[in-house]
CHARMM-style PDB file with segment names, atoms N, HN, CA, C and O in Angstrom:
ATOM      1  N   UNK     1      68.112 123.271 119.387  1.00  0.00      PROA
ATOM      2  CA  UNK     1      67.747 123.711 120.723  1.00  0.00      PROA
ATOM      3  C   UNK     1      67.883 122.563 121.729  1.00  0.00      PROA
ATOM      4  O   UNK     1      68.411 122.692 122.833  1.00  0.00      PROA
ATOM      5  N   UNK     2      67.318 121.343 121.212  1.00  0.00      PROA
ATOM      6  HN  UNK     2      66.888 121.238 120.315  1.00  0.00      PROA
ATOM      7  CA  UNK     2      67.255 120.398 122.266  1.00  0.00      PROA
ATOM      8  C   UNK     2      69.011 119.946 122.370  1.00  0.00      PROA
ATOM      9  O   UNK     2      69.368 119.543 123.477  1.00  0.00      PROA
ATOM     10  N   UNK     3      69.883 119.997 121.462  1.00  0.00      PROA
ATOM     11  HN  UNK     3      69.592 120.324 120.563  1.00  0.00      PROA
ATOM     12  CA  UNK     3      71.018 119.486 121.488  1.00  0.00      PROA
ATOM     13  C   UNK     3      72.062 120.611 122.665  1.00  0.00      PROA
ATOM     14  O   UNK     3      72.992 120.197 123.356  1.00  0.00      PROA
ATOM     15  N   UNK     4      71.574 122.035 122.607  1.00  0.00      PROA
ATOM     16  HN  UNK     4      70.818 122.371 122.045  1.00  0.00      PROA
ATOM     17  CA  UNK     4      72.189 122.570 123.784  1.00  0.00      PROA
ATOM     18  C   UNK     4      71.919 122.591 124.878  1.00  0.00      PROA
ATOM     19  O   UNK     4      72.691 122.943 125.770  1.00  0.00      PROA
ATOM     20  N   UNK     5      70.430 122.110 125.077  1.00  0.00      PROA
ATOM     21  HN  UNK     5      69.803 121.824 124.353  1.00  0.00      PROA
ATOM     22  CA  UNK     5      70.057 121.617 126.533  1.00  0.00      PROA
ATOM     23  C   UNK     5      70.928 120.891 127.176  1.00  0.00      PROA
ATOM     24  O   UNK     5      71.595 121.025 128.202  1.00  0.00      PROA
ATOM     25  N   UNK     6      70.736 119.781 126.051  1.00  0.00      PROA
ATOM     26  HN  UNK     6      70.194 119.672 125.218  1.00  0.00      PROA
ATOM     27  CA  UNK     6      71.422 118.122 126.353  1.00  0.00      PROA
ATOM     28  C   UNK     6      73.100 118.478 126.885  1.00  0.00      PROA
ATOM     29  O   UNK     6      73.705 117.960 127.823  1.00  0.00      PROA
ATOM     30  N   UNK     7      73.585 119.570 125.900  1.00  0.00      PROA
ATOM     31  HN  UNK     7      73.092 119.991 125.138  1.00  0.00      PROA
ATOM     32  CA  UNK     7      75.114 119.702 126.289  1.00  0.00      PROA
ATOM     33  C   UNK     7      75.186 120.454 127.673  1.00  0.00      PROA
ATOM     34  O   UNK     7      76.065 120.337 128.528  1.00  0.00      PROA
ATOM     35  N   UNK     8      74.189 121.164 127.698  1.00  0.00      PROA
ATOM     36  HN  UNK     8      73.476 121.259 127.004  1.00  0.00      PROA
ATOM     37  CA  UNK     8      74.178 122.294 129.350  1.00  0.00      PROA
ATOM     38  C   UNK     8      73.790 121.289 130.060  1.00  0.00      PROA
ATOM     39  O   UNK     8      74.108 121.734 131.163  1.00  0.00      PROA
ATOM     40  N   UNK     9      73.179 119.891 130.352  1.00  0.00      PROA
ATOM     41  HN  UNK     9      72.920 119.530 129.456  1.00  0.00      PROA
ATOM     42  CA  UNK     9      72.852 119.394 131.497  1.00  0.00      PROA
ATOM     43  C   UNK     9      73.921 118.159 131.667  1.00  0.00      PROA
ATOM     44  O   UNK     9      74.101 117.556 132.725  1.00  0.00      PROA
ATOM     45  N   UNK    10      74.708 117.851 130.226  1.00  0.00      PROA
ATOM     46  HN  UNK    10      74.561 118.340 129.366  1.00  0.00      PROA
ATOM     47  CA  UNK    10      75.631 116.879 130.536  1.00  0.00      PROA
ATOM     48  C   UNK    10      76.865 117.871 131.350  1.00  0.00      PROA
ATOM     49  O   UNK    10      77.578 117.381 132.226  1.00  0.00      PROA
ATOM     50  N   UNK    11      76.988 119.378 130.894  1.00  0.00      PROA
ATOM     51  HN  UNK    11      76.408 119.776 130.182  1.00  0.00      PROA
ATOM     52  CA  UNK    11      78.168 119.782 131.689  1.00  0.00      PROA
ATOM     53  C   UNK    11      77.790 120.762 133.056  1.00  0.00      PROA
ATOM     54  O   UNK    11      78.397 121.800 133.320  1.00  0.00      PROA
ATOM     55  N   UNK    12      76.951 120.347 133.653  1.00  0.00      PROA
ATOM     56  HN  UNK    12      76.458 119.503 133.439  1.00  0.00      PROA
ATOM     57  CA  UNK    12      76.410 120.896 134.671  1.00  0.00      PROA
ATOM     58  C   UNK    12      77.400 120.394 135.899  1.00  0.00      PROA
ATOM     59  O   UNK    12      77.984 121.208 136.614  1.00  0.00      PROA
ATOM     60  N   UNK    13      77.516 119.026 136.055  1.00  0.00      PROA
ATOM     61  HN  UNK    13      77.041 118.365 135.474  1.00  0.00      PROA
ATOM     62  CA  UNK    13      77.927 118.308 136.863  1.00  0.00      PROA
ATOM     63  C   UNK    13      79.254 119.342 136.967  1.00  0.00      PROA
ATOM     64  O   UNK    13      79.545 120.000 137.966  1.00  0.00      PROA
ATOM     65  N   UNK    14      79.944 119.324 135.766  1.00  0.00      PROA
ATOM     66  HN  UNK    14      79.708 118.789 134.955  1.00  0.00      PROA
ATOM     67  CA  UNK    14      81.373 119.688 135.750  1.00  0.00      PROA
ATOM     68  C   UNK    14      81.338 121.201 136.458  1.00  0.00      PROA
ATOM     69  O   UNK    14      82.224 121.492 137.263  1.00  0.00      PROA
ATOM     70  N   UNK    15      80.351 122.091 136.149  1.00  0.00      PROA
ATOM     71  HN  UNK    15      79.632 121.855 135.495  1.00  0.00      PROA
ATOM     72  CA  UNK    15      80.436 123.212 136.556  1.00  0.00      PROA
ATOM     73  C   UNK    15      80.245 123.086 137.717  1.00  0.00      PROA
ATOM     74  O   UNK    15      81.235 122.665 138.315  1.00  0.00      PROA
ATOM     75  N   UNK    16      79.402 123.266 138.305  1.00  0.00      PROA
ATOM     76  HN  UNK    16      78.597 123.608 137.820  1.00  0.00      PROA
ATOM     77  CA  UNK    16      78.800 122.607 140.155  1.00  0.00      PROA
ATOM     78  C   UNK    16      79.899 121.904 141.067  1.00  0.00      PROA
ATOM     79  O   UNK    16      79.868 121.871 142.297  1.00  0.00      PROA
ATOM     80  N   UNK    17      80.873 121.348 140.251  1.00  0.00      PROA
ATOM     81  HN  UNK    17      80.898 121.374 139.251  1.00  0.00      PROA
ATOM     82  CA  UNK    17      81.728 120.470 141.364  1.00  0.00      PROA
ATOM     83  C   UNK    17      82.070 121.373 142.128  1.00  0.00      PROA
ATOM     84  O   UNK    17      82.063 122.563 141.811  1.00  0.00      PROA
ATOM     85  N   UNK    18      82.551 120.750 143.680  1.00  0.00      PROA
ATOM     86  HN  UNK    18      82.556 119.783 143.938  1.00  0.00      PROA
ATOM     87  CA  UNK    18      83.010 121.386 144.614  1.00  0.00      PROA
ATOM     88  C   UNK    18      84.781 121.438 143.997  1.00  0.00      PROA
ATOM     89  O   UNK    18      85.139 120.329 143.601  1.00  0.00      PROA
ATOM     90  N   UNK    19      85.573 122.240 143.910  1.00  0.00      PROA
ATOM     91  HN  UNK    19      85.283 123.141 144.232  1.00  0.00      PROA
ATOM     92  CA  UNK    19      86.618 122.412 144.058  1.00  0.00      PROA
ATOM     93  C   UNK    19      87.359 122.469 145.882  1.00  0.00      PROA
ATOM     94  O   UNK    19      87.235 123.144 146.904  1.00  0.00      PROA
ATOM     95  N   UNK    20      88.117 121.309 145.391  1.00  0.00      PROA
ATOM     96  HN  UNK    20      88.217 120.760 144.561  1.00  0.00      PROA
ATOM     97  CA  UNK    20      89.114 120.896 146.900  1.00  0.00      PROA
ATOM     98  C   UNK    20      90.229 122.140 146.950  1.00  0.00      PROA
ATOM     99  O   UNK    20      90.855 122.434 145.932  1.00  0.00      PROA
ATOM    100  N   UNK    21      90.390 122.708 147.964  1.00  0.00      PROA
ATOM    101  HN  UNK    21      89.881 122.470 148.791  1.00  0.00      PROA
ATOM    102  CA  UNK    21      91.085 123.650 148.514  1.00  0.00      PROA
ATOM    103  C   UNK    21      91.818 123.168 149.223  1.00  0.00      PROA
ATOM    104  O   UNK    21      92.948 123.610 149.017  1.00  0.00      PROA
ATOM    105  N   UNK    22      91.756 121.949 150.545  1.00  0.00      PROA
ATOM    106  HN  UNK    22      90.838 121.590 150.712  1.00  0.00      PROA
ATOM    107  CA  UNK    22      92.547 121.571 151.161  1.00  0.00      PROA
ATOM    108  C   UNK    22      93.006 120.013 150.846  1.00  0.00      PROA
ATOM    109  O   UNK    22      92.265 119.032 150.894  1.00  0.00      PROA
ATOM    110  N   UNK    23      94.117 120.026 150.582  1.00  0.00      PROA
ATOM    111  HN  UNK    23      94.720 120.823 150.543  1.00  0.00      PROA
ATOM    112  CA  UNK    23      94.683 118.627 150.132  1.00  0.00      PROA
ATOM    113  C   UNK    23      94.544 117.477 151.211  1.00  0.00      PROA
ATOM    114  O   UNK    23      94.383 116.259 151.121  1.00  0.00      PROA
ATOM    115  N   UNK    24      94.663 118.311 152.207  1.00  0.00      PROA
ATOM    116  HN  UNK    24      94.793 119.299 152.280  1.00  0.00      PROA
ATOM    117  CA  UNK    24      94.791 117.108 153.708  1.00  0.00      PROA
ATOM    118  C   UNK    24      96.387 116.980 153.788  1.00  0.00      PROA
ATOM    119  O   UNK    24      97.355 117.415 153.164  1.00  0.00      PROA
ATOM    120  N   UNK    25      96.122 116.077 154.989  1.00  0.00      PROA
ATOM    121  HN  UNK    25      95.336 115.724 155.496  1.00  0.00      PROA
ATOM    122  CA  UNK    25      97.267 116.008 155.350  1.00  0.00      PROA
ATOM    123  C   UNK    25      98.053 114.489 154.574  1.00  0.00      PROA
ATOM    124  O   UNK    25      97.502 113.419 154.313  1.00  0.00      PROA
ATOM    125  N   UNK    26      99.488 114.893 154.355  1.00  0.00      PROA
ATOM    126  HN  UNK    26      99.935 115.762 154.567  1.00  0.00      PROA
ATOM    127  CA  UNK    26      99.995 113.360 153.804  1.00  0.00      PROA
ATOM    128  C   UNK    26     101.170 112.800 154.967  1.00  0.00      PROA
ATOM    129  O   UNK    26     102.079 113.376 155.566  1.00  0.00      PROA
ATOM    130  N   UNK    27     100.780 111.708 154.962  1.00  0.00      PROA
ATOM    131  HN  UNK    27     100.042 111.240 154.475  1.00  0.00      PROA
ATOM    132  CA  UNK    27     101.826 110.700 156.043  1.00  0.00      PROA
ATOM    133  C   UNK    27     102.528 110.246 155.067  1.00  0.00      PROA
ATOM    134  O   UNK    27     101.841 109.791 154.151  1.00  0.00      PROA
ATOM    135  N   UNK    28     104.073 110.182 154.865  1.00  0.00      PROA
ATOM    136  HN  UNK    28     104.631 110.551 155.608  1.00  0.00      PROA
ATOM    137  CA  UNK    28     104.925 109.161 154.331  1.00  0.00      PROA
ATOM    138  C   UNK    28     105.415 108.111 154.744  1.00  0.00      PROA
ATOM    139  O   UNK    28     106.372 108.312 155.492  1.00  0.00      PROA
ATOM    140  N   UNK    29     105.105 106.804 154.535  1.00  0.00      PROA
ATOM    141  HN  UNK    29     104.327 106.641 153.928  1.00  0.00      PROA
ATOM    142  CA  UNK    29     105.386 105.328 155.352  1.00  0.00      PROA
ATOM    143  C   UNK    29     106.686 104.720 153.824  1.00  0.00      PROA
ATOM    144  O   UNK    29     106.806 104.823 152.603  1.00  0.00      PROA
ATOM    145  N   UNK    30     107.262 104.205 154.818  1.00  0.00      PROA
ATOM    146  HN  UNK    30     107.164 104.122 155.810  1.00  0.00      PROA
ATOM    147  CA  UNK    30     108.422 103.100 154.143  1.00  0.00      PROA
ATOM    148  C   UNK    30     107.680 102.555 152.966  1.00  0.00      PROA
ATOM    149  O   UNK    30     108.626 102.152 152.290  1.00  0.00      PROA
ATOM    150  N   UNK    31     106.450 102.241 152.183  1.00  0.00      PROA
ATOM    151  HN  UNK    31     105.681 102.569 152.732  1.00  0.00      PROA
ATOM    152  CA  UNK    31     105.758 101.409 151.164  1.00  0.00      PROA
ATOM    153  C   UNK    31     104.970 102.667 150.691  1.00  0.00      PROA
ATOM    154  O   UNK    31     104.053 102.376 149.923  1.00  0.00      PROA
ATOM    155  N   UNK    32     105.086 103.808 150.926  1.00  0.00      PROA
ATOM    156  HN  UNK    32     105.831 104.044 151.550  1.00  0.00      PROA
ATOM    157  CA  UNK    32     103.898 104.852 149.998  1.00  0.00      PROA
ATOM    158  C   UNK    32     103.871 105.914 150.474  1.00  0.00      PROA
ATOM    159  O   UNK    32     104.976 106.175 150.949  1.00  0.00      PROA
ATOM    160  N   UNK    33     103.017 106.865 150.632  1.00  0.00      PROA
ATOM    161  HN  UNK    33     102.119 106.653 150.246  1.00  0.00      PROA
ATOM    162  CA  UNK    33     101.898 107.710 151.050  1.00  0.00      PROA
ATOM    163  C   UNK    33     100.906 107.673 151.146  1.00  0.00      PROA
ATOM    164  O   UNK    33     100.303 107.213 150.176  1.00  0.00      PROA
ATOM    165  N   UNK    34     100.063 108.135 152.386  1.00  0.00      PROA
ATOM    166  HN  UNK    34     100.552 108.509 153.173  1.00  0.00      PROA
ATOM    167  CA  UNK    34      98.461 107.985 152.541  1.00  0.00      PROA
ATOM    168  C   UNK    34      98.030 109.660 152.443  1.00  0.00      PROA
ATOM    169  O   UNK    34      98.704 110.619 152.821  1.00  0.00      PROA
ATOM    170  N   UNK    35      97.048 109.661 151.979  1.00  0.00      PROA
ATOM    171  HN  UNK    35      96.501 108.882 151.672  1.00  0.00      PROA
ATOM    172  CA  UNK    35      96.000 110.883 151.884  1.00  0.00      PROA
ATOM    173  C   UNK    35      95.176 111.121 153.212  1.00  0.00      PROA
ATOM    174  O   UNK    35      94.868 110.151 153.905  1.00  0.00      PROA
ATOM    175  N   UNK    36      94.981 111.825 153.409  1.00  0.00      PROA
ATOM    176  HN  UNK    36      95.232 112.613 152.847  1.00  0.00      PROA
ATOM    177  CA  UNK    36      94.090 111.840 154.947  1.00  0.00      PROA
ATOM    178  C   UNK    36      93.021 112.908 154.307  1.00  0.00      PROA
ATOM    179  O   UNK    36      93.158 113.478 153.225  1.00  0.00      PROA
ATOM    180  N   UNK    37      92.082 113.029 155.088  1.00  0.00      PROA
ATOM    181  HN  UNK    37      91.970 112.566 155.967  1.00  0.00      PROA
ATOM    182  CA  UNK    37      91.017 114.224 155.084  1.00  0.00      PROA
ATOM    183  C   UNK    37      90.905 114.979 156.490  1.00  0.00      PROA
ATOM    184  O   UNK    37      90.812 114.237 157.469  1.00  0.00      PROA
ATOM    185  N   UNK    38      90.904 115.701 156.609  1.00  0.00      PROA
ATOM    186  HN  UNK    38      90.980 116.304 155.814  1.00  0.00      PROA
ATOM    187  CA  UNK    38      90.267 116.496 157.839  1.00  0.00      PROA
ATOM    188  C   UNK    38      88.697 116.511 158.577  1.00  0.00      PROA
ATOM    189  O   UNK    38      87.851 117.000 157.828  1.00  0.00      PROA
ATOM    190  N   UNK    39      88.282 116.152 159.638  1.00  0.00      PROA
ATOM    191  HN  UNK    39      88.969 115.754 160.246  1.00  0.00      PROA
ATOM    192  CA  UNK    39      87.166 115.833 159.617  1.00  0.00      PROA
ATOM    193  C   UNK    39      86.278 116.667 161.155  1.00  0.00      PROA
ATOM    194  O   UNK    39      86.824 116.351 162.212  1.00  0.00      PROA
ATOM    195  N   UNK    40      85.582 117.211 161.245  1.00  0.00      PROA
ATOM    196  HN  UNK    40      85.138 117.468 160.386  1.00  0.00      PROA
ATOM    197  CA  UNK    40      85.268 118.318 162.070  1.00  0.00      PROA
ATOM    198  C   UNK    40      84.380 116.730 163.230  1.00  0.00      PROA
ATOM    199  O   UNK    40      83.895 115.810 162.572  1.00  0.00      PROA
ATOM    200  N   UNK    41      84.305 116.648 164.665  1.00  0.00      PROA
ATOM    201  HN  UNK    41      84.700 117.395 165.200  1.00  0.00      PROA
ATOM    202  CA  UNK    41      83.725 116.068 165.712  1.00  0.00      PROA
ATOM    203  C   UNK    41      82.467 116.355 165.523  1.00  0.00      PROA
ATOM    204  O   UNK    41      82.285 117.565 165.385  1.00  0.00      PROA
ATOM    205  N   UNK    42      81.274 115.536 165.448  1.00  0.00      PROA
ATOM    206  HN  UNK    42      81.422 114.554 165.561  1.00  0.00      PROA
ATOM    207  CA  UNK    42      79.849 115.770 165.987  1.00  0.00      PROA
ATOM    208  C   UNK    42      80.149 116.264 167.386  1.00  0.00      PROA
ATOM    209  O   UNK    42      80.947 115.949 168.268  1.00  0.00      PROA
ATOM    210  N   UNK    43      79.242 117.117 167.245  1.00  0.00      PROA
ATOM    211  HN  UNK    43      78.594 117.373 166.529  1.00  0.00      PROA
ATOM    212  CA  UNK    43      79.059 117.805 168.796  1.00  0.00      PROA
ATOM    213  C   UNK    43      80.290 118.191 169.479  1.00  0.00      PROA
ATOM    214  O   UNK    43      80.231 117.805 170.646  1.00  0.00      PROA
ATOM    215  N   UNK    44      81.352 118.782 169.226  1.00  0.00      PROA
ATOM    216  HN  UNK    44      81.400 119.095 168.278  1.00  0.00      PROA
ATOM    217  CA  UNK    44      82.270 119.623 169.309  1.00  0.00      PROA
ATOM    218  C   UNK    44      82.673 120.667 168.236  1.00  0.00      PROA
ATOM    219  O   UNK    44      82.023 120.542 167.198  1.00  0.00      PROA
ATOM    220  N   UNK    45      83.494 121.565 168.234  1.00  0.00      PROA
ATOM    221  HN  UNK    45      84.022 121.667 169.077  1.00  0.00      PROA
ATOM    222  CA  UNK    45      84.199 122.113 167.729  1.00  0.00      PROA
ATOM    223  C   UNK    45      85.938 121.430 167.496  1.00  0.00      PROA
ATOM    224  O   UNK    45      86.655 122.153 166.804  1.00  0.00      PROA
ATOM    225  N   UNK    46      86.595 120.107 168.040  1.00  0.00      PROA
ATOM    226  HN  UNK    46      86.013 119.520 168.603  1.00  0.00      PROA
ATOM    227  CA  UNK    46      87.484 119.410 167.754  1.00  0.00      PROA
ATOM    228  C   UNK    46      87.782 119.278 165.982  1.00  0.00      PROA
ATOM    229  O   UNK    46      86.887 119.476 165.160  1.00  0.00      PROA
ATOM    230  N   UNK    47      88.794 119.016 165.716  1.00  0.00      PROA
ATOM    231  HN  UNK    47      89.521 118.855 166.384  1.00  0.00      PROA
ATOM    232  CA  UNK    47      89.235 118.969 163.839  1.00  0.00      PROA
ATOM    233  C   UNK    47      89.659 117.467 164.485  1.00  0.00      PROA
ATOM    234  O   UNK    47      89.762 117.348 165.706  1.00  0.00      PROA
ATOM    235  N   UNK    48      89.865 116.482 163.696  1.00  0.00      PROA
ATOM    236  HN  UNK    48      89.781 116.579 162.704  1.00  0.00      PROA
ATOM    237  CA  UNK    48      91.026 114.918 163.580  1.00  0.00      PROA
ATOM    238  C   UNK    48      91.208 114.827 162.410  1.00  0.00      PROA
ATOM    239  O   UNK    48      90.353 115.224 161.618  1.00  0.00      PROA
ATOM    240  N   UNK    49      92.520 114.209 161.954  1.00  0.00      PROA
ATOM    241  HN  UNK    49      93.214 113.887 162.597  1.00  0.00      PROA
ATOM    242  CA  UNK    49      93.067 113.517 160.693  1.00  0.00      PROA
ATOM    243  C   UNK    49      92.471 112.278 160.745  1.00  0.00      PROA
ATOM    244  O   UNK    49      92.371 111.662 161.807  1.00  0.00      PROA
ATOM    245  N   UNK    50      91.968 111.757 159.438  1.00  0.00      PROA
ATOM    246  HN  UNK    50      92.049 112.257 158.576  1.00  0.00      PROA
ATOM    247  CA  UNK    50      91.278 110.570 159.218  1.00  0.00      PROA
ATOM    248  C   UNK    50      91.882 110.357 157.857  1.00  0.00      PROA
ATOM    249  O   UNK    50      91.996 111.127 156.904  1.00  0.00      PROA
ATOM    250  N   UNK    51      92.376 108.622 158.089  1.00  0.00      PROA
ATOM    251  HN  UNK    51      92.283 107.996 158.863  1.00  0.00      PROA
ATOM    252  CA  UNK    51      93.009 107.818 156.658  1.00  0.00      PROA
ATOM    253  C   UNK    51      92.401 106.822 156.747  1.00  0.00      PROA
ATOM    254  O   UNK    51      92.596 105.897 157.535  1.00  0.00      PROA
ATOM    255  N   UNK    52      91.071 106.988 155.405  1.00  0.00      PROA
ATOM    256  HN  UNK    52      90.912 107.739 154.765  1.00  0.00      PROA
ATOM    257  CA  UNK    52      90.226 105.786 155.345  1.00  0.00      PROA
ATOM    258  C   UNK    52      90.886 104.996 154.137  1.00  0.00      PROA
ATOM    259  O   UNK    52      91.559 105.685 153.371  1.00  0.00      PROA
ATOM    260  N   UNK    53      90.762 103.421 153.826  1.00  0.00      PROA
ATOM    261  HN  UNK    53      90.215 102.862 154.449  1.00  0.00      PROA
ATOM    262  CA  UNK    53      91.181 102.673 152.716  1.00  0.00      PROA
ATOM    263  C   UNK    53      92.344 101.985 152.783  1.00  0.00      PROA
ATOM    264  O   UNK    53      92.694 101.265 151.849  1.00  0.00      PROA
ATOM    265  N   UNK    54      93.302 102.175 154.247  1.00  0.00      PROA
ATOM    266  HN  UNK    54      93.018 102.760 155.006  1.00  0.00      PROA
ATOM    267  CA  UNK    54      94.750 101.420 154.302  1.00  0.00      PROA
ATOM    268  C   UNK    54      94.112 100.347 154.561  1.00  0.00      PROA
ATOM    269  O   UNK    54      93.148 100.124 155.294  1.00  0.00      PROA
ATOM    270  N   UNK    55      94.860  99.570 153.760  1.00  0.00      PROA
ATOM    271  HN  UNK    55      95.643  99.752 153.165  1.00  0.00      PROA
ATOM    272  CA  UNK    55      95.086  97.409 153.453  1.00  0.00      PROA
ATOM    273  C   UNK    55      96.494  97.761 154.238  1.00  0.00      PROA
ATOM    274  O   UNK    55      97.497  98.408 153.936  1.00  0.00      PROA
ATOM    275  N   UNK    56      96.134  97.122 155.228  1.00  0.00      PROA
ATOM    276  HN  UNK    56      95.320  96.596 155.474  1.00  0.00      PROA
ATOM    277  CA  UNK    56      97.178  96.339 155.906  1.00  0.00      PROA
ATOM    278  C   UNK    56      97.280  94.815 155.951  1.00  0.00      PROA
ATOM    279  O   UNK    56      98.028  94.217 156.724  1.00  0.00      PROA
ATOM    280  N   UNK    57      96.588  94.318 155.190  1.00  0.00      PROA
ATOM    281  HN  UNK    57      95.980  94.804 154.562  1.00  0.00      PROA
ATOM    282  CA  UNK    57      96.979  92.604 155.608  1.00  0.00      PROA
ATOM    283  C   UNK    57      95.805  91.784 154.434  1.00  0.00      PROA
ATOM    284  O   UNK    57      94.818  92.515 154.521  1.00  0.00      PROA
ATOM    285  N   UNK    58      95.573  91.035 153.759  1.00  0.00      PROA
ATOM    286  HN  UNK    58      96.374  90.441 153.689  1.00  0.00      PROA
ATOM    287  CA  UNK    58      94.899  90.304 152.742  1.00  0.00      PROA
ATOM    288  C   UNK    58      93.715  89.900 154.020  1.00  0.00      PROA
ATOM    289  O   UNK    58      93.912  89.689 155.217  1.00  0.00      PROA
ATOM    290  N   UNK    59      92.716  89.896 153.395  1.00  0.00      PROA
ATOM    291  HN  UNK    59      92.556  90.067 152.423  1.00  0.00      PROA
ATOM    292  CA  UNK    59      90.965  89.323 153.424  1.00  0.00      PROA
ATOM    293  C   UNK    59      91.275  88.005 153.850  1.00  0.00      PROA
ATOM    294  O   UNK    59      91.996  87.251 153.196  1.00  0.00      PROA
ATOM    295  N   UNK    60      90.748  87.711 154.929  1.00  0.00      PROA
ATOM    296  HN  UNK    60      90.162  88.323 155.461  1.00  0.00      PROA
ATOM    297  CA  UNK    60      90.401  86.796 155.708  1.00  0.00      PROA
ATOM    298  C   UNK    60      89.324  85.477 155.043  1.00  0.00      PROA
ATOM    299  O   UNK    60      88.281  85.057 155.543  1.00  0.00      PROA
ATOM    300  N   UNK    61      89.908  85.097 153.944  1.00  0.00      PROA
ATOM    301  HN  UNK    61      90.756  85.438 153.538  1.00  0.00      PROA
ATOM    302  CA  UNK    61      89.019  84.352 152.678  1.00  0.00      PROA
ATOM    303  C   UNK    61      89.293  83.255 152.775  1.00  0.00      PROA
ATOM    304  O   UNK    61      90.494  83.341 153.031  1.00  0.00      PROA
ATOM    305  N   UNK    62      89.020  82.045 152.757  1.00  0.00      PROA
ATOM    306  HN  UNK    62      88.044  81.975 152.549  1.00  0.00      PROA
ATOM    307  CA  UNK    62      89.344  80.389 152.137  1.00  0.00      PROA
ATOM    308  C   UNK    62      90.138  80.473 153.298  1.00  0.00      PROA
ATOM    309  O   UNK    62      89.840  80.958 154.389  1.00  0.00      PROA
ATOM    310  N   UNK    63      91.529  79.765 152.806  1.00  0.00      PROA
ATOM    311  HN  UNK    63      91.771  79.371 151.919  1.00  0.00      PROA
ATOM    312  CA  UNK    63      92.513  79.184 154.013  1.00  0.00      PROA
ATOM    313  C   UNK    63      92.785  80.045 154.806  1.00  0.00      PROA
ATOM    314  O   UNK    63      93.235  79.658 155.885  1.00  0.00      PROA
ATOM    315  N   UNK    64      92.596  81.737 154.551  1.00  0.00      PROA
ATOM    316  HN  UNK    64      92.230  82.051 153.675  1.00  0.00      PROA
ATOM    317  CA  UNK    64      93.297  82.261 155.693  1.00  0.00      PROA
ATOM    318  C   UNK    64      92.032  82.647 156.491  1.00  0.00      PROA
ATOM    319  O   UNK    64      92.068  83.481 157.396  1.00  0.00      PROA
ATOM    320  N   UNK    65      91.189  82.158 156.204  1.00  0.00      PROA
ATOM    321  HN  UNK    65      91.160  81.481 155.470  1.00  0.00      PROA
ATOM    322  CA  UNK    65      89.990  82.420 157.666  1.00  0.00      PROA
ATOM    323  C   UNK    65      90.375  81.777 159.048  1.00  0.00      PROA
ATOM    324  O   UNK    65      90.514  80.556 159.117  1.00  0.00      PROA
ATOM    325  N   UNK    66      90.534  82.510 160.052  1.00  0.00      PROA
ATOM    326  HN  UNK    66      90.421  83.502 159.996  1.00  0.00      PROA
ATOM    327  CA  UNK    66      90.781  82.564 161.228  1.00  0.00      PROA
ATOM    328  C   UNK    66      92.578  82.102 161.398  1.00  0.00      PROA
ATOM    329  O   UNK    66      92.826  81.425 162.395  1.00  0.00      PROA
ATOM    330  N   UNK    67      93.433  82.353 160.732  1.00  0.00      PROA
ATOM    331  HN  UNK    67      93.231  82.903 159.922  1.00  0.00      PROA
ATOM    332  CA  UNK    67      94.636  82.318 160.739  1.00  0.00      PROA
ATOM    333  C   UNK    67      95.536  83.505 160.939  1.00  0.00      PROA
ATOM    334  O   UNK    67      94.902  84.430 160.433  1.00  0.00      PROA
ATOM    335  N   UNK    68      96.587  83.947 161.368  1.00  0.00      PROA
ATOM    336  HN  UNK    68      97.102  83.195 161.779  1.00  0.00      PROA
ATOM    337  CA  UNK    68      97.059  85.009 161.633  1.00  0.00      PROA
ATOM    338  C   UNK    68      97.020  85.813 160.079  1.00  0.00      PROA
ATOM    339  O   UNK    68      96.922  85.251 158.988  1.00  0.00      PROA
ATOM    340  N   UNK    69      97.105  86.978 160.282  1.00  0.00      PROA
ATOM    341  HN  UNK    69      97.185  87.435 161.168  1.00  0.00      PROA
ATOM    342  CA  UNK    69      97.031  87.930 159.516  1.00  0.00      PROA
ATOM    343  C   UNK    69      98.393  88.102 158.305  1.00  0.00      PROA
ATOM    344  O   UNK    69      99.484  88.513 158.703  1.00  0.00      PROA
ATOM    345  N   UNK    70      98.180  87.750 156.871  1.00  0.00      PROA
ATOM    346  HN  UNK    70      97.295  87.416 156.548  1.00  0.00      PROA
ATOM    347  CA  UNK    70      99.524  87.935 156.448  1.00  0.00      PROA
ATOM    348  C   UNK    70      99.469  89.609 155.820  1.00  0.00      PROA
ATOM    349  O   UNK    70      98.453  90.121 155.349  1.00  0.00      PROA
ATOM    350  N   UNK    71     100.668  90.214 155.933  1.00  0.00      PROA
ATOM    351  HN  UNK    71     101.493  89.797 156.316  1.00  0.00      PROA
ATOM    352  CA  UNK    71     100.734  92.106 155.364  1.00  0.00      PROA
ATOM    353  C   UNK    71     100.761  91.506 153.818  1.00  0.00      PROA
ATOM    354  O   UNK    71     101.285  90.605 153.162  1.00  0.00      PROA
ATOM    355  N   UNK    72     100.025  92.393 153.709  1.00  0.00      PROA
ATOM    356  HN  UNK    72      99.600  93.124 154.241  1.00  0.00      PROA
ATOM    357  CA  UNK    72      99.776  93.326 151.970  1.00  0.00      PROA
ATOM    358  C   UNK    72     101.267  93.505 151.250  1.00  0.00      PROA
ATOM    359  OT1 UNK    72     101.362  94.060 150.155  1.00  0.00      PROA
TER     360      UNK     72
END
């Protein structure tokens, strides 16, 4: 008994997930593709494309602190 609990609450998660319906939108750039999401305005009714996570240029760390920006 306790071992089908254990299996119904480890696969709960799996059941419950939200299933994605909309892929978003994809941009194709010369080095990849980005994923976007769709994202509804506070306090409007407006939709925008949003691409969170593009590296454009290495972390501003050790020598390259305050030096121009080198691309990824």
């Amino acid at each position: 008994m306790i071992k089908e609990v254990l299996l119904c609450l480890c696969l709960a998660p799996v059941w419950t997930a939200p299933v994605q319906t909309d892929s978003g939108p994809v941009v194709v750039l010369k080095h990849g593709s980005v994923r976007g999401q769709y994202m509804k305005v506070k306090g409007s009714e407006k939709v925008v494309e949003q691409y969170l996570g593009i590296p454009f240029a290495q972390p501003p760390v050790g020598p390259l602190r305050l030096a121009a920006p080198n691309p990824v």
